[in-house]
C-alpha positions in Angstrom: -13.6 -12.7 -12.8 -15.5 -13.8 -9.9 -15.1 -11.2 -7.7 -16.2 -13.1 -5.0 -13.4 -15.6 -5.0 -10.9 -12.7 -5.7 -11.7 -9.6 -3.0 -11.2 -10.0 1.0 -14.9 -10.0 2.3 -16.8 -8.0 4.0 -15.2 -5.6 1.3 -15.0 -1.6 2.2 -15.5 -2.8 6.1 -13.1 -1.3 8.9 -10.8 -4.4 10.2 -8.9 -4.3 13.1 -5.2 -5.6 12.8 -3.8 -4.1 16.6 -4.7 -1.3 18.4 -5.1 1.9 16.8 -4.8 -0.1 13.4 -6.9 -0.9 11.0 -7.1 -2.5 6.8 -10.1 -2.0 4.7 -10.6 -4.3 2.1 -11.4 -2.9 -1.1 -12.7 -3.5 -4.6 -11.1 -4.7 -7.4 -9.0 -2.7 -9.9 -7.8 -3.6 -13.3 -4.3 -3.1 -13.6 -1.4 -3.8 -16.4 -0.5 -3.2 -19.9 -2.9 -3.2 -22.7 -3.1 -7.2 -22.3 -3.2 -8.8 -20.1 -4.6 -6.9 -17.8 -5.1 -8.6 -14.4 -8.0 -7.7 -11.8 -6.3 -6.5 -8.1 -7.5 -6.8 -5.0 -7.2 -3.7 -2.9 -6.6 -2.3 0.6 -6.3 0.6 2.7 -4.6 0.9 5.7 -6.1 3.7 8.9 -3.2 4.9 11.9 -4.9 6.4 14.9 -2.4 8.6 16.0 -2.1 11.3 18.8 -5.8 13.1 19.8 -7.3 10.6 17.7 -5.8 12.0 14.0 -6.4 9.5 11.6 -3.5 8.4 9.0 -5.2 7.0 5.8 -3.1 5.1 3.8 -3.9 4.3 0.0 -7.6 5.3 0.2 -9.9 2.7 -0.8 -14.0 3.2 -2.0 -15.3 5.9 0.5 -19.0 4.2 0.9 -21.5 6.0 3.2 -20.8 3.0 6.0 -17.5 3.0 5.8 -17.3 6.9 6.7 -19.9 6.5 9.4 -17.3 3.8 11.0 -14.2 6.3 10.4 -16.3 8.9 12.4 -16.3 6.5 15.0 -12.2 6.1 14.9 -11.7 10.1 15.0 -10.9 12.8 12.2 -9.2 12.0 8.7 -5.5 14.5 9.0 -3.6 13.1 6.8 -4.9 11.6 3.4 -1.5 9.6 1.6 -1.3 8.5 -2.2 1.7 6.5 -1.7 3.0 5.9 -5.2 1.7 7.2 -8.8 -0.4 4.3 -9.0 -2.2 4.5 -5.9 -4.3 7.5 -5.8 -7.6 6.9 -7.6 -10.2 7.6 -4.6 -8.2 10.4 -3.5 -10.5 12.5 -4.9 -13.4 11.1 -3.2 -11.5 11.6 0.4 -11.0 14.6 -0.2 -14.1 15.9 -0.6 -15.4 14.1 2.3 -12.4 15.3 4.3 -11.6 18.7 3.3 -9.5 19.8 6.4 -7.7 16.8 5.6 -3.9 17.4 4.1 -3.3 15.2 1.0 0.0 13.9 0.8 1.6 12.2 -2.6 3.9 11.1 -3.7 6.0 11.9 -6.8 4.3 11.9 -10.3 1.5 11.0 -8.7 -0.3 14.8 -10.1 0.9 13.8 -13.6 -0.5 10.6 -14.0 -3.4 12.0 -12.2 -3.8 14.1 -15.3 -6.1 15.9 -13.9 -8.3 13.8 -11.4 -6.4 15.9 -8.3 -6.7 19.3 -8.6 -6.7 20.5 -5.6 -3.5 21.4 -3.3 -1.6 18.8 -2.0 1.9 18.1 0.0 5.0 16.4 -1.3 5.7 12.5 0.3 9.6 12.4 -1.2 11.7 12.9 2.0 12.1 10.6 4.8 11.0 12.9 7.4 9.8 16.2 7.9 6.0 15.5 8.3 3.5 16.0 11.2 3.3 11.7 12.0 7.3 11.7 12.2 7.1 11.1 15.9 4.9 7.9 15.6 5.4 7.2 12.0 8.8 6.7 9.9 8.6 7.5 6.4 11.0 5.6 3.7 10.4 6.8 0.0 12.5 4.5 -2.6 13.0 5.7 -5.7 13.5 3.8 -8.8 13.1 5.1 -12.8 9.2 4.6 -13.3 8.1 5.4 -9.6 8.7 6.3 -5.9 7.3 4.3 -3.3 6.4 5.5 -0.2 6.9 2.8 2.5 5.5 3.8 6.6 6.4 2.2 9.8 4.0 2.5 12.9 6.5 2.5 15.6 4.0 1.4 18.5 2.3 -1.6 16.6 5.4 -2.5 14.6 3.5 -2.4 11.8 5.0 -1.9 8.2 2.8 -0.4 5.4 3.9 -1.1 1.7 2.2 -0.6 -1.4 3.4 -2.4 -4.4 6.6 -3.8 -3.3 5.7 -7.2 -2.3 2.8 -8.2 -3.9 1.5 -11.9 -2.7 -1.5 -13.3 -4.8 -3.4 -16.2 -3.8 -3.7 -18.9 -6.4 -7.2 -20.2 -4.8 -8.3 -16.8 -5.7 -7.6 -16.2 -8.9 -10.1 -17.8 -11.7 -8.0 -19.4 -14.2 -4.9 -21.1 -15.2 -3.7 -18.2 -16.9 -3.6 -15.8 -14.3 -2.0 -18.0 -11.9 0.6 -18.5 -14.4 1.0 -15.1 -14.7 1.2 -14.3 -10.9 3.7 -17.4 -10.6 5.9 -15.7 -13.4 5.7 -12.9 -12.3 7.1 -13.8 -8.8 3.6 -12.2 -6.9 2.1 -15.4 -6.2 1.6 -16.9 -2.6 3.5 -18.4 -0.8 6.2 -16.6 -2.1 5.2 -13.3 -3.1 8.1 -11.2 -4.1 8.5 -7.3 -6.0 7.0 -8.0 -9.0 9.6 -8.7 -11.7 8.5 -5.9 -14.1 8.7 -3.9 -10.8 12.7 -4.7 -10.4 13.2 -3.8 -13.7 12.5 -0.4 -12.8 14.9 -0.1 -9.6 18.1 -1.4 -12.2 20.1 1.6 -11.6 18.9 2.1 -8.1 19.3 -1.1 -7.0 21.7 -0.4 -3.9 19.4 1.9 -2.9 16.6 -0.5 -2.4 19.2 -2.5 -1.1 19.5 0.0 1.6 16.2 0.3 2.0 15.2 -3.2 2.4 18.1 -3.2 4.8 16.3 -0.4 7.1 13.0 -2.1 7.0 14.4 -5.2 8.3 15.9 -2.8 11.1 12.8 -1.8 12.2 11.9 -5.7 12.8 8.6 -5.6 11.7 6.1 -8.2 13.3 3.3 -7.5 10.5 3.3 -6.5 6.6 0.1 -5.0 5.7 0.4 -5.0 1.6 -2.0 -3.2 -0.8 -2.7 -6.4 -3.2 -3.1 -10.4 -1.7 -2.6 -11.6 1.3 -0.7 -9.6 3.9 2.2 -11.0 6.7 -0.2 -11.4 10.4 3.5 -12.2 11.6 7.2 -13.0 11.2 7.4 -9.7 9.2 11.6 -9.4 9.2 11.4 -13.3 8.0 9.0 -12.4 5.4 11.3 -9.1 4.6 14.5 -11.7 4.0 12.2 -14.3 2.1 10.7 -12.0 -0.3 14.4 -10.1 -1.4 16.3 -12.9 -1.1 16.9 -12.1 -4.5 18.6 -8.6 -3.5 19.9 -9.6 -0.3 21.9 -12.8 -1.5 
């Protein structure tokens, strides 16, 4: 894979999106099941909140630079491993940031196995948490997971993880994985919940109904997602576009 076709450059480089928001673009992961595995892009997502407390949202490659320019933002409070799949630098964070609370989502400590062993705070309720007054919190809840989905009330910004992944064909390095991203519904301009992803929310499908419902509430003018390219604008249009399948 040629990485540098795949990531976002400058990789592991503060970004700002609006004010008191920011991405980092990470490295690549390999992600799937024994074959074919497909390489991700990744990203993080910082909140400044209130006396400059930092949110960090699905912690990406804590480099020496990178914590130099968080320094500069304010202090790390809340560290969030928003599904079981999303907490491999967590760790690393939480050395760095050891006055920070870590926040995780379900079954995130068992498929861990191990790799966080150090206390951490539950992310399964929808409120309840120190951010609550500049943050909403939507977990959805299907067989293999829980997502944790935030929305930064000031910037209308809306954080998700793996529910709309949206993979750019120009950046992928073969036929094969653009097939795969095309059948797989994840492929721009059209990326969707991954199909293998829906499979999982069967028998919770009216309650990602009703979640999807409250996103597009919120009217979200950006989607900041954690693999491809992310929503700049029209975020409610992008919401109805990419569950049209759920909606209809």
């Amino acid at each position: 894979m040629d990485d540098d076709r795949l990531l976002y450059a400058p990789v592991n480089t503060l970004k700002p999106v609006d004010d008191d928001v920011w991405i980092v673009d990470g490295p690549a992961i390999r992600y799937g099941p024994p074959w074919p595995k497909m390489r991700f892009p990744t990203r993080m997502t910082v909140l400044r909140l209130e006396h400059d407390d930092l949110f960090v949202h699905s912690p990406t490659e804590l480099t020496p630079e990178l914590q130099q320019a968080i320094a500069r933002l304010g202090t790390p409070r809340w560290i969030v491993a928003p599904s079981r799949i999303h907490y491999w630098w967590v760790p690393d964070w939480h050395r760095a940031y050891g006055q920070a609370a870590v926040y995780v989502a379900p079954r995130v400590r068992e498929q861990a196995a191990g790799r966080i062993d150090f206390p951490t705070q539950p992310l399964d309720g929808p409120a309840g948490y120190p951010w609550d007054a500049e943050v909403a919190t939507l977990p959805i809840a299907g067989s293999y997971l829980t997502e944790v989905e935030f929305f930064h009330y000031r910037s209308h910004t809306l954080i998700l993880t793996d529910l709309i992944e949206n993979f750019e064909p120009a950046r992928l390095d073969s036929a094969f994985t653009r097939w795969l991203t095309r059948l797989g519904a994840t492929q721009d301009p059209d990326g969707q919940m991954p199909r293998d992803m829906r499979l999982t929310f069967a028998r919770q499908r009216n309650a990602l109904r009703a979640a999807v419902h409250q996103m597009i509430a919120w009217d979200p003018y950006r989607i900041i997602l954690a693999h491809g390219r992310w929503y700049t604008d029209n975020g409610t249009a992008e919401l109805r576009r990419a569950f049209r399948w759920l909606l209809a």
